[in-house]
N, C-alpha and C positions, 0 to 999 in steps of 0.2 A: 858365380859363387853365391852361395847363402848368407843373406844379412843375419848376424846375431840379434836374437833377440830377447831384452831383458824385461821379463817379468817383476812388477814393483808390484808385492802383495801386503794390500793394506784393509786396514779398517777406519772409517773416518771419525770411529770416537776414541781411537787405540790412544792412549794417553804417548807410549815411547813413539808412536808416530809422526804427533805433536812434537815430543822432543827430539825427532831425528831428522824434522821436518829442515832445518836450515840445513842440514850435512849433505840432505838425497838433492834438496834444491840445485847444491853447489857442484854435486857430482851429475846431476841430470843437464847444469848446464855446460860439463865438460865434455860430455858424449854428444857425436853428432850425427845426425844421420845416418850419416853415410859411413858412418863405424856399427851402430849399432841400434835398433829399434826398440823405443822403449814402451811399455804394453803395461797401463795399471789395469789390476786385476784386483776384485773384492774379496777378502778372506770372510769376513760375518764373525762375530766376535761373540754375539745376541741373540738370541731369536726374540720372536715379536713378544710384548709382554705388557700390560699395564698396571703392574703391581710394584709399589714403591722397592724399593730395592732394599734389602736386610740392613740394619746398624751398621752389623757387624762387615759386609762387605762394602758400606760405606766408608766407614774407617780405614780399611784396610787399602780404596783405592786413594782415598784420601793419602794415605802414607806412600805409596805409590809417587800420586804427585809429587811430595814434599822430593821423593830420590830423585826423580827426573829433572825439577829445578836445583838441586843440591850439586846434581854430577854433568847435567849437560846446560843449566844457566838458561831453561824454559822458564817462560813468564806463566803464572796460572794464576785466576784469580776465584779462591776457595770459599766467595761468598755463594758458587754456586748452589754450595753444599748446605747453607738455608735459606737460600731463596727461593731452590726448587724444589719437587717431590723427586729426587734421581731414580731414573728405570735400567735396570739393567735388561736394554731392548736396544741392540744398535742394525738393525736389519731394516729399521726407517730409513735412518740415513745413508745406510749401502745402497737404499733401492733411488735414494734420494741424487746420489750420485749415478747412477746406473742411467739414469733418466738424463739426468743431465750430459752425460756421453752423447746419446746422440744427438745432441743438439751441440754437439762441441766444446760444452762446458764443465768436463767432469772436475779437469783440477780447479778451477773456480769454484765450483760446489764446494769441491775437497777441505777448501784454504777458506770459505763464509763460513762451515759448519763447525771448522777447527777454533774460528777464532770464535762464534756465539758460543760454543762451549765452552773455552780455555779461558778467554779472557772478558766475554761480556755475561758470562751468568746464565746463558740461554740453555734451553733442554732442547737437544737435539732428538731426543726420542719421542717428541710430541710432533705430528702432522702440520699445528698451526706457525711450529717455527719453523719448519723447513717447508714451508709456503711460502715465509715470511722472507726468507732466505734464497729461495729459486727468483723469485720477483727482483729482488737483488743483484741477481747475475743475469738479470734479463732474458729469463723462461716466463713465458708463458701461466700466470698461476692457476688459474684453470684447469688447464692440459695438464698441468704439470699434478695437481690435487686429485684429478681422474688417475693420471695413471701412479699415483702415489699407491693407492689399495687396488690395482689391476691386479687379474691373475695373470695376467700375462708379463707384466715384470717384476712378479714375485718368481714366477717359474724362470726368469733368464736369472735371478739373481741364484736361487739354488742351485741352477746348471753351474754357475759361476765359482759359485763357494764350492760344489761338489769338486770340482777341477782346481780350486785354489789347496784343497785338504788329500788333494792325490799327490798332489806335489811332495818331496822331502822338506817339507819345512815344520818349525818349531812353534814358529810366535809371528808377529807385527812388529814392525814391517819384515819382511823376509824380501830375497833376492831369487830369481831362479833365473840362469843363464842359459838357453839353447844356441847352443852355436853346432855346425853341421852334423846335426842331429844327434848332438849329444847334451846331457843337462846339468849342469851345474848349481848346487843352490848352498846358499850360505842365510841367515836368520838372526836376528838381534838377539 
């Protein structure tokens, strides 16, 4: 028989991912094995970009936040919003995690970049945090700074998002269920 396998499609700047972060934790540690496989997979939320991100969509993520601490009791701390220059660029830290896969540490990644964003102020769309960050989870910073601007794991991450965006899904985080060989998918 065919193991199910659940698709957890994220982005690791998605603000409701952050918020939905304790729910998937409690439900990923309900499932086990030998029920069902579970497969994070990158949506890209971003492309690459290094121009400050608009007022106006700063505001607006801004307000964002405020709902996700309002209705699901996430912690965010909104000094990030003049400490830093914010880029609306998150395909750093998709690749940022990508990389860390295979070295075994993608939710590690997932869960350093969550919390330098959400809670310590950090811009995860600059290269020097999420160096700062891999060193952290005990990568390689080097290696890991090489293949941060690789074509070669810019091209797995497009393969990636291409297959994340064929799926039926809406938003961040989304669910998609293959169980024998049929698909199920459900989206925040």
């Amino acid at each position: 028989m065919n193991q199910a396998v659940l698709h957890y499609v994220y982005d690791p700047m998605c603000s409701w991912c952050w918020g939905f972060k304790k729910t998937w934790l409690q439900l990923e540690k309900m499932l086990t094995k030998d029920d069902i496989e579970i497969k994070y997979q990158l949506g890209g939320l971003a492309p690459d970009s290094d121009q400050v991100m608009p007022v106006e969509l700063q505001q607006t993520l801004q307000g964002i936040w405020r709902t996700i601490h309002t209705k699901l009791d996430t912690e965010f701390n909104f000094d990030f919003w003049t400490e830093c220059q914010p880029q609306r660029s998150t395909y750093p830290a998709c690749r940022a995690c990508l990389i860390a896969r295979e070295e075994g540490k993608e939710q590690e990644m997932l869960l350093a970049i969550q919390q330098a964003y959400y809670l310590q102020a950090k811009n995860p769309s600059l290269s020097s945090t999420l160096i700062a960050l891999a060193e952290q989870v005990g990568l390689d910073s080097e290696h890991f700074a090489t293949q941060l601007t690789s074509q070669e794991v810019n091209a797995k991450l497009m393969e990636e998002i291409s297959g994340s965006r064929a799926m039926p899904i809406q938003g961040f985080p989304s669910f998609s269920l293959n169980s024998r060989g049929r698909s199920f998918s459900d989206c925040n």
